[in-house]
Biotite code that builds the C-alpha atoms (Angstrom):
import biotite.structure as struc

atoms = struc.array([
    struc.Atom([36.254, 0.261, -12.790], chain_id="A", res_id=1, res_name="UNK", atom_name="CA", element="C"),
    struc.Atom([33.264, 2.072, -14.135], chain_id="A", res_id=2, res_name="UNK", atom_name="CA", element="C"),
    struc.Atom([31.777, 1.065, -10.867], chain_id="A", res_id=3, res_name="UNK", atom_name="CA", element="C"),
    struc.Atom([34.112, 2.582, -8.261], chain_id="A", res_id=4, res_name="UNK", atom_name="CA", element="C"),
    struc.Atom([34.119, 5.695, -10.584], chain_id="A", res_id=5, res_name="UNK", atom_name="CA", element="C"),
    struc.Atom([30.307, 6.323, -9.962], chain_id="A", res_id=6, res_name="UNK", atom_name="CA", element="C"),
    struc.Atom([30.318, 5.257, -6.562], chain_id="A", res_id=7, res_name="UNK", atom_name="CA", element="C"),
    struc.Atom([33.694, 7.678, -5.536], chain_id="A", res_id=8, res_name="UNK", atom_name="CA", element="C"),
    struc.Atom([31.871, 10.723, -7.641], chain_id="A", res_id=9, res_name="UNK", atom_name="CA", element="C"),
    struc.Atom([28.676, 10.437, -6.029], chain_id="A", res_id=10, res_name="UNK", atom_name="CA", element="C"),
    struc.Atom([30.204, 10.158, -2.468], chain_id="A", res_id=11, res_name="UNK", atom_name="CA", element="C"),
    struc.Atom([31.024, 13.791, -3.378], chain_id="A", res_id=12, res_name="UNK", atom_name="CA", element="C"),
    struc.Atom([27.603, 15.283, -3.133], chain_id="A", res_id=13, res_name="UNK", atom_name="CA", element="C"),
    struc.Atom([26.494, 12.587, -0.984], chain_id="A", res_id=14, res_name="UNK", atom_name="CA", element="C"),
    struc.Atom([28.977, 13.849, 1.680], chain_id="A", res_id=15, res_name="UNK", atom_name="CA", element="C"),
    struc.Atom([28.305, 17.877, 1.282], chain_id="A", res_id=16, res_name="UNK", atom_name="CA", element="C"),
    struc.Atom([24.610, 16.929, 1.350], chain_id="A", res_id=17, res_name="UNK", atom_name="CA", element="C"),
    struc.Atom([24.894, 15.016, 4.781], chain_id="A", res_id=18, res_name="UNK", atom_name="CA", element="C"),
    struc.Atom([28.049, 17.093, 6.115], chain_id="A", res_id=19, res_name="UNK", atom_name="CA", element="C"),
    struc.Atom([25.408, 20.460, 5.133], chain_id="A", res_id=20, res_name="UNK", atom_name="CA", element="C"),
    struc.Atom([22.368, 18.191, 7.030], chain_id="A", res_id=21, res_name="UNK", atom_name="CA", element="C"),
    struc.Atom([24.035, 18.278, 10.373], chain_id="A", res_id=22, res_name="UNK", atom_name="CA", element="C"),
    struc.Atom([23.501, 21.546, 11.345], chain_id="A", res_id=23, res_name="UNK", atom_name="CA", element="C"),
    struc.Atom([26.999, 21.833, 13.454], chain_id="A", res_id=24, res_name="UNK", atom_name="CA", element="C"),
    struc.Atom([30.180, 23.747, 11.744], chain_id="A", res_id=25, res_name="UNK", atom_name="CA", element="C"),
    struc.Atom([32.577, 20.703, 12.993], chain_id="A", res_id=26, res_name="UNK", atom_name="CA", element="C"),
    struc.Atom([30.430, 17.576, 11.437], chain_id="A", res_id=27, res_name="UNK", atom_name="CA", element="C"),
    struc.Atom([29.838, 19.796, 8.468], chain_id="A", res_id=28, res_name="UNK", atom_name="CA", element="C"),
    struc.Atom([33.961, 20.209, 8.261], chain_id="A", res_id=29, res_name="UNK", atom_name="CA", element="C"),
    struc.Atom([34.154, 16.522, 8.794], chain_id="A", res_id=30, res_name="UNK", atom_name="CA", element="C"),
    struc.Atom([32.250, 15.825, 5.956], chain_id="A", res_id=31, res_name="UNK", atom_name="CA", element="C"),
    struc.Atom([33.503, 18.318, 3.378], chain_id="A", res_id=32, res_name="UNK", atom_name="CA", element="C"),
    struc.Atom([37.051, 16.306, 4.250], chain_id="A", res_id=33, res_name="UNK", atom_name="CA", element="C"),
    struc.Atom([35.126, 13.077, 3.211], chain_id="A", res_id=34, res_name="UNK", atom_name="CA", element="C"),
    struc.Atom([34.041, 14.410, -0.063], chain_id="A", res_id=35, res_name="UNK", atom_name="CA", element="C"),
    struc.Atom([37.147, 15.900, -0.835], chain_id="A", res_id=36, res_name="UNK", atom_name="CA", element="C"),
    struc.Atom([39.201, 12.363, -0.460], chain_id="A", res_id=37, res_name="UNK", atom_name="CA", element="C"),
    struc.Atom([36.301, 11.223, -3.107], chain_id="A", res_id=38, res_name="UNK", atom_name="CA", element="C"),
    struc.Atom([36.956, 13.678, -5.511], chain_id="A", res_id=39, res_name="UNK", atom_name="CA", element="C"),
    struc.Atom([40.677, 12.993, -5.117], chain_id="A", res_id=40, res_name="UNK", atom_name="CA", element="C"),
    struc.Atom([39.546, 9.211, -5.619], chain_id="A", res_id=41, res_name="UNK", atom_name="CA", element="C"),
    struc.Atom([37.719, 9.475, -8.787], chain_id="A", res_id=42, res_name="UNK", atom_name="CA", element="C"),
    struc.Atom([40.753, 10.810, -10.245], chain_id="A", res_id=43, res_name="UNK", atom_name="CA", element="C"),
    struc.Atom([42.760, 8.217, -9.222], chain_id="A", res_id=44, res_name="UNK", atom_name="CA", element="C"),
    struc.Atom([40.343, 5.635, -10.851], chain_id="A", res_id=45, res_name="UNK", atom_name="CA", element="C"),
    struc.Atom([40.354, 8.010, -14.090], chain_id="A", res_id=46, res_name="UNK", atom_name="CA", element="C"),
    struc.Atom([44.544, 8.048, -13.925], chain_id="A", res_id=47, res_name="UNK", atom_name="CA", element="C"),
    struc.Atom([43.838, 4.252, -13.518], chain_id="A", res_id=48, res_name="UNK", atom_name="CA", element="C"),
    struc.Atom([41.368, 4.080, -16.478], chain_id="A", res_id=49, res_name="UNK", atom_name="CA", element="C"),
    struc.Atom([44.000, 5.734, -19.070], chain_id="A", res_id=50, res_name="UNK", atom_name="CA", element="C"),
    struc.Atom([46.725, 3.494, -17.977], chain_id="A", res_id=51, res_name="UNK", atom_name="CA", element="C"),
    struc.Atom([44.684, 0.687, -18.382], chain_id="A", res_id=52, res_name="UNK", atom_name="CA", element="C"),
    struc.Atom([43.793, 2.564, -22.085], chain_id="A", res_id=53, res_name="UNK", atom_name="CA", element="C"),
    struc.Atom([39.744, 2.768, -20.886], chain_id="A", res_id=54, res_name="UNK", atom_name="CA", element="C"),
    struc.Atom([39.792, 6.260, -21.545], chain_id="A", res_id=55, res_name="UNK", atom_name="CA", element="C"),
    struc.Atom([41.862, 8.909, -23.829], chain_id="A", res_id=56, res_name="UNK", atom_name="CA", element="C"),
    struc.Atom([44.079, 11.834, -22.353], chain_id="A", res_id=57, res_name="UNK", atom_name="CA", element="C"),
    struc.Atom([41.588, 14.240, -23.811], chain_id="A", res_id=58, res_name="UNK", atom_name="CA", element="C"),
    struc.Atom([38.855, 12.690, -21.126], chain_id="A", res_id=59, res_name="UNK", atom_name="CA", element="C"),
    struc.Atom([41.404, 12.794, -18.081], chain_id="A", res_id=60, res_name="UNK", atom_name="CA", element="C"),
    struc.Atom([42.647, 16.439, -18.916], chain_id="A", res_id=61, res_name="UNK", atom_name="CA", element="C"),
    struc.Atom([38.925, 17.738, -19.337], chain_id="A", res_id=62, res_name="UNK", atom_name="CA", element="C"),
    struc.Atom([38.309, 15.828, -15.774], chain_id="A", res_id=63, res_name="UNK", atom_name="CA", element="C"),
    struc.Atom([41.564, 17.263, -14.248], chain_id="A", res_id=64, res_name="UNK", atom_name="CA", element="C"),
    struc.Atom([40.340, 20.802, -15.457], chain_id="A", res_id=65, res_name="UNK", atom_name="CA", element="C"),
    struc.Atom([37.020, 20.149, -13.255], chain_id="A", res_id=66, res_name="UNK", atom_name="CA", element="C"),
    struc.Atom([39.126, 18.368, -10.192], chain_id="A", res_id=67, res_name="UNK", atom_name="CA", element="C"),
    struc.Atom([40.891, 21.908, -9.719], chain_id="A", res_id=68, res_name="UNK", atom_name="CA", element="C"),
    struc.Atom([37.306, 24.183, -9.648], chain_id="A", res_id=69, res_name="UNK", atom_name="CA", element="C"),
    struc.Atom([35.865, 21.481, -7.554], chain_id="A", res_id=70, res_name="UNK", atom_name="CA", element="C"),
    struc.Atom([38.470, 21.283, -5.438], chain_id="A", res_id=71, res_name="UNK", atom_name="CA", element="C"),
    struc.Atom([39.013, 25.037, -5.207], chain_id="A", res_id=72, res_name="UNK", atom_name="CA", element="C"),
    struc.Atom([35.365, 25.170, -3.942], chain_id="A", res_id=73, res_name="UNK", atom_name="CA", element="C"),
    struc.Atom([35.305, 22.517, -1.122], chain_id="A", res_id=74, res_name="UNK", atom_name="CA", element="C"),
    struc.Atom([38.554, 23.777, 0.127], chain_id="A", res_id=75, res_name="UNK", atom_name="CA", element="C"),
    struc.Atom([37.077, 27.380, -0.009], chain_id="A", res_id=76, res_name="UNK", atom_name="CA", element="C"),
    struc.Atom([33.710, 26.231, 1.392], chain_id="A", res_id=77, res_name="UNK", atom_name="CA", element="C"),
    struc.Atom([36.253, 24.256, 4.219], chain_id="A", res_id=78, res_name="UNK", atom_name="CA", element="C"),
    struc.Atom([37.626, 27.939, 5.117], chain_id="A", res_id=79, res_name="UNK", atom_name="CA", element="C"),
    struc.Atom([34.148, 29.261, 5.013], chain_id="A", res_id=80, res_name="UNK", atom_name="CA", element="C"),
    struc.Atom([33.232, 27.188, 7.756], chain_id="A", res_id=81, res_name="UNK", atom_name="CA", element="C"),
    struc.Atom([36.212, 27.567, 9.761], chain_id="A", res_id=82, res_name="UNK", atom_name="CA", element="C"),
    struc.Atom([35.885, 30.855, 9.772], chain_id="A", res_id=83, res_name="UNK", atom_name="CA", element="C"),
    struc.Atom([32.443, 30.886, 10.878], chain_id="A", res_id=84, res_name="UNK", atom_name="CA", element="C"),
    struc.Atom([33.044, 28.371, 13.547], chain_id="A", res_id=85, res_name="UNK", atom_name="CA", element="C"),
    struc.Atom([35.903, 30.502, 14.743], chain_id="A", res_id=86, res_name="UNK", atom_name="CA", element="C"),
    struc.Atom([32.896, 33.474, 15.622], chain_id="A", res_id=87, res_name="UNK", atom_name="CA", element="C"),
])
């Protein structure tokens, strides 16, 4: 468990980095999609982890308080580059 949870949360920056690398508004799209599925996959493995009683409700809600800004910002940085590949 502790596993897949470091491996989906790093696939988050991982993906912006390489979507940001490409240089073209479409792969860079692409990519932001990728990282967004991870972020949405570490907090299934967290939801997993307190069923499972690995971690407390206090550590999912403070995670599910930074899911929502993270998420705001990829889907926001998503519309960014629609926008600009609209121009």
């Amino acid at each position: 468990m502790t596993d897949q949870i470091i491996r989906s949360s790093r696939s988050i920056g991982n993906n912006l980095a390489e979507g940001h690398g490409r240089f073209h508004y479409q792969d860079n799209i692409r990519f932001c999609i990728i990282a967004r599925g991870s972020l949405t996959e570490t907090l299934d493995h967290l939801i997993v982890a307190l069923d499972e009683g690995i971690i407390s409700n206090d550590i999912l809600s403070s995670f599910q308080i930074e899911y929502e800004s993270c998420l705001k910002l990829i889907n926001g940085y998503i519309q960014f580059l629609k926008s600009k590949k609209k121009e």
